[in-house]
C-alpha positions in Angstrom: -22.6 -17.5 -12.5 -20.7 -19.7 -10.5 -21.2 -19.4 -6.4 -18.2 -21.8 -5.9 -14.3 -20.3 -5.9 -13.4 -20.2 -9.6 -10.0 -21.2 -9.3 -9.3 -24.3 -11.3 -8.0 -27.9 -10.6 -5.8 -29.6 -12.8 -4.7 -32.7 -12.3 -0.8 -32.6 -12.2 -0.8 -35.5 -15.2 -2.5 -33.1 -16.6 -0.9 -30.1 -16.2 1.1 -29.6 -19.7 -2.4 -29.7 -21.6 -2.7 -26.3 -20.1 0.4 -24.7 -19.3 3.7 -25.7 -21.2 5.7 -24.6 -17.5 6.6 -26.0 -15.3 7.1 -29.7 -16.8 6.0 -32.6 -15.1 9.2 -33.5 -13.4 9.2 -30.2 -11.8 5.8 -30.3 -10.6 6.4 -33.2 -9.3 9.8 -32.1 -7.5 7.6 -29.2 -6.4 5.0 -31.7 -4.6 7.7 -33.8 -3.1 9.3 -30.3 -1.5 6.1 -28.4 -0.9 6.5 -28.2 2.9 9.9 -26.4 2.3 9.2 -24.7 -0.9 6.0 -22.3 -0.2 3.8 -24.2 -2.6 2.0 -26.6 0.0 -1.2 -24.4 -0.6 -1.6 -24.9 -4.5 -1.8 -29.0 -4.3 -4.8 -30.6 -3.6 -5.0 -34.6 -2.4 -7.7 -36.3 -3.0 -7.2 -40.1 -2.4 -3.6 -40.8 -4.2 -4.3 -38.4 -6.8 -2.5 -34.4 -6.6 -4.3 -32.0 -8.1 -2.9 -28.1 -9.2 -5.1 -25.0 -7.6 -4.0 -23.2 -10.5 -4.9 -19.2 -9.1 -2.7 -20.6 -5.9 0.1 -22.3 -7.9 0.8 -19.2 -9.8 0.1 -16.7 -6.5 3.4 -18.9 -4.9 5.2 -18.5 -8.3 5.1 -14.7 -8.1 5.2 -14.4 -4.4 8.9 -16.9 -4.8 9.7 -14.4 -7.6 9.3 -10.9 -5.4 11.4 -12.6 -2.4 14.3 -13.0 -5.0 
């Protein structure tokens, strides 16, 4: 039993091992936008490298979906 949140980081170069959407270009696209887009809260810096809170990445997926 884990006493930590269990939602998982993925590094975005890593992304496609998991999930075959979005690509890498459009993660990528989505990290450069994410202070316009609604997804600033699923990315994760550490240092240079961007990591994907993958609960919160698919949260702002299907919160963008219901405001379409």
């Amino acid at each position: 039993m884990s006493t930590q949140n269990d939602n998982r980081l993925i590094p975005l170069t890593e992304w496609n091992k998991h999930h075959s959407w979005p690509p890498q270009g459009g993660l990528r696209h989505l990290v450069f936008h994410e202070s316009t887009n609604g997804f600033k809260d699923a990315f994760v810096r550490v240092g240079r490298r961007v990591l994907i809170d993958e609960k919160k990445f698919f949260d702002c997926v299907m919160k963008q979906n219901r405001q379409q």
